[in-house]
C-alpha positions as CSV (number, residue, x, y, z in Angstrom):
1,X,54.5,68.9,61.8
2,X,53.3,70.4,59.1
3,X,49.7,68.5,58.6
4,X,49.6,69.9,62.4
5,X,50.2,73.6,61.5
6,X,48.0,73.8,58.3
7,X,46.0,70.9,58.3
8,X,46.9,69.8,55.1
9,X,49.8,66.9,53.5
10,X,52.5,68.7,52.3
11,X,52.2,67.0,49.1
12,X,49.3,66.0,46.9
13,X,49.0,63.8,43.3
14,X,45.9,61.7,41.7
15,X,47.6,58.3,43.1
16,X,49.4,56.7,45.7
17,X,52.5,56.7,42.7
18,X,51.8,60.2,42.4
19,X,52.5,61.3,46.0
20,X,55.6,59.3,46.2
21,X,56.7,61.0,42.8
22,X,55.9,64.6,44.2
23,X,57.6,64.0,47.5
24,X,60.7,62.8,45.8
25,X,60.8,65.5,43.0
26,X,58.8,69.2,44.5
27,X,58.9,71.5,47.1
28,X,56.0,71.0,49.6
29,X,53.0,72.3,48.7
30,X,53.1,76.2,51.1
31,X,49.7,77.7,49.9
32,X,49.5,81.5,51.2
33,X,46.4,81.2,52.8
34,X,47.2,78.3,54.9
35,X,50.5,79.5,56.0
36,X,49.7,83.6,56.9
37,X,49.4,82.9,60.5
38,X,52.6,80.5,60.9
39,X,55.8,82.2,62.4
40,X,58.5,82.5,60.0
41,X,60.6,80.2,62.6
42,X,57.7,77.5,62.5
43,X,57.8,77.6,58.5
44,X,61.6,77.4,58.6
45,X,61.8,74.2,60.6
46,X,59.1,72.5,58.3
47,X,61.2,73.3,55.1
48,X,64.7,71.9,56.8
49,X,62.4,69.0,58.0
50,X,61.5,67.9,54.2
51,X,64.7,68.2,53.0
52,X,65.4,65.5,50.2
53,X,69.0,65.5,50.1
54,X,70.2,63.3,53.0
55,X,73.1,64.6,54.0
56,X,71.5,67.9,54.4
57,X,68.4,66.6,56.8
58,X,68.9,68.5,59.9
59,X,69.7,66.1,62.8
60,X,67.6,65.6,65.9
61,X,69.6,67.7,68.0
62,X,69.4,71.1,65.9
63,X,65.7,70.6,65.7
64,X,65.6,70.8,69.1
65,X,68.0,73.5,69.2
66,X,65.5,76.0,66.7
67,X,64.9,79.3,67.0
68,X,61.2,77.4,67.0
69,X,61.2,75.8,69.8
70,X,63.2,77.9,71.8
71,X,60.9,80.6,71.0
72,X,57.7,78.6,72.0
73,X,59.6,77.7,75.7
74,X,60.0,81.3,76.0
75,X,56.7,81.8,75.5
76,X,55.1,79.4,77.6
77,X,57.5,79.6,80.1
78,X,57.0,83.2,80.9
């Protein structure tokens, strides 16, 4: 989801190693630029997507249930 709103990997490094270190141990890489034009509720759902605790990934179910997606129905629904 998030390559598909900014175009870009959430997280960068010099190496394969490097990646996998950075996803384990940052915060996703949210430049300004990339992000000005992404709805708060889009941005929300990315960051509760790359959670790194386990027990705090949000389930299946509540992703589906986001103000994101209900807001996008809405949208094209209308």
């Amino acid at each position: 989801m998030y390559i598909l709103l900014t175009g870009y990997i959430p997280f960068t490094g010099s190496s394969v190693d490097s990646v996998f270190k950075n996803i384990k141990k940052k915060d996703p890489w949210m430049d300004i630029k990339e992000w000005r034009g992404i709805s708060i509720e889009a941005k929300d759902l990315v960051i509760k997507c790359l959670e790194k605790i386990p027990a705090k990934w949000i389930k299946i179910a509540e992703v589906l249930e986001h103000d994101w997606f209900k807001n996008e129905k809405e949208t094209y629904l209308d």
